[in-house]
N, C-alpha and C positions, 0 to 999 in steps of 0.2 A: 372640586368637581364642577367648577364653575364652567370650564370653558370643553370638556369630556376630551381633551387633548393628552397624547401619551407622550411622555415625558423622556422615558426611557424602558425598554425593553430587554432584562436579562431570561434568558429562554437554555435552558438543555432537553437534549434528547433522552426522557426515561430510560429506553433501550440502555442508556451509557452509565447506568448507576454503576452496573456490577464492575466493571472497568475502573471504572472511578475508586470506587472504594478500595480496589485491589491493588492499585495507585498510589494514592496516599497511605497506605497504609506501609508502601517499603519508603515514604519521607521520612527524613530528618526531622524533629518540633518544627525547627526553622522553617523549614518547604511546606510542612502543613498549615503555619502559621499566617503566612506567605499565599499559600489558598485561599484560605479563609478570609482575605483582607481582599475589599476593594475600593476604588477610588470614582467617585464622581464627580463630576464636571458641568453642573446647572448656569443659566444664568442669570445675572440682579435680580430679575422677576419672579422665580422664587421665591426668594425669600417675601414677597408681599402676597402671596397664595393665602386665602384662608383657609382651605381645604386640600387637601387630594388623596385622593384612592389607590388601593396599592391591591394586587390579586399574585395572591402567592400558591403556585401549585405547589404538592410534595406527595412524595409514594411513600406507603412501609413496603419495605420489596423482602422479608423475609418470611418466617410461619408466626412469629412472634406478636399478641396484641400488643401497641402503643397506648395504655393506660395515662390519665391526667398529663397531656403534650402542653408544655405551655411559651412560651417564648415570652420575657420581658427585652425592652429594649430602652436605652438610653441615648438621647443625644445630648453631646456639652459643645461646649463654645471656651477653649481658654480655660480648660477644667471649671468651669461653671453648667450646671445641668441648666439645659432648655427644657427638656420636655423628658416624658418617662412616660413608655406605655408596657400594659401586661395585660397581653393577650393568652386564654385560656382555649385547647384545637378541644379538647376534650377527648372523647376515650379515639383511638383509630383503628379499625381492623386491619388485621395483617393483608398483604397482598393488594394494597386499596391505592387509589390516586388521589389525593382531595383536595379541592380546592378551597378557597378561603379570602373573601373580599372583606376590605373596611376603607372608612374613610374617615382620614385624620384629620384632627383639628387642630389646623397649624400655630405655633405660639407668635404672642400680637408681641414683636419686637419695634423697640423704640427704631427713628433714624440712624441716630449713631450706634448702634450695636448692630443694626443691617450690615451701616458702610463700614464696620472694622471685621466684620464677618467676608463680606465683596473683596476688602484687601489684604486677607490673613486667605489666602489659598491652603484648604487642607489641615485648618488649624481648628475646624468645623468636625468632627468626629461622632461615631456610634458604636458603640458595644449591640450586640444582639445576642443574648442569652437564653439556650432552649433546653426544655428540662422534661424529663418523662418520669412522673412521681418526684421528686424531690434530689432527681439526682439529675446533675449541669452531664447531658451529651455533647453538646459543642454549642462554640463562640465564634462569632465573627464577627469580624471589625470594619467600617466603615468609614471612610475619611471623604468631606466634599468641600467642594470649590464651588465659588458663587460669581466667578466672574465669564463664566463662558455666554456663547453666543446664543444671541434669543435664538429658539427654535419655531419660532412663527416663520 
């Protein structure tokens, strides 16, 4: 949160859940998997961030309360974990929108694991695991690249 500069911006239209979901649900594993996976595109200067803030909006859009919401999350490098976070939403009411800000503290990597991270594009990966009580509702996967263009 050094420099309060956005990074990148992934945004939907609430309106579009119900669609959505109605969507995925006639996929293949494959095509939901496929969903659920996205790829970023940062550049070197990343990876030297001691911090940055991430703001996650998300709706319960049914009658149903969202009891103990929690998401853990992993990033690895080369099947080596970097970092591991587990975040707790806590209870959610039904029909709600909520928001939710934190700011991460980025792992202090040596030189050479920066520059073999800058040249292994995509080999830089995240699991995001989200649970309501004890039971995994969905995963998404995350693959990022460190060689893109300063966005200064």
């Amino acid at each position: 949160m050094e420099t309060n500069n956005e990074i990148f911006d992934v945004e939907r239209d609430p309106s579009s859940h119900e669609a959505l979901s109605l969507s995925l649900a006639a996929l293949s594993t494959e095509e939901v998997e496929a969903a659920r996976t996205i790829h970023y595109r940062f550049s070197p200067d990343f990876l030297r961030l001691r911090t940055v803030g991430a703001k996650v909006v998300f709706g319960v859009n049914g009658d149903t309360p969202v009891p103990n919401f929690r998401m853990i999350e992993r990033h690895y490098f080369r099947d080596t974990l970097i970092k591991s976070f587990d975040f707790s939403f806590g209870f959610c009411i039904p029909h709600s929108m909520n928001t939710w800000e934190s700011i991460y503290d980025m792992p202090k990597l040596d030189p050479a694991w920066q520059e073999a991270m800058i040249e292994s594009p995509f080999e830089t990966v995240s699991d995001s695991f989200y649970f309501v009580g004890n039971e995994l509702i969905m995963h998404n996967k995350a693959y990022y690249a460190f060689d893109g263009e300063d966005s200064s």
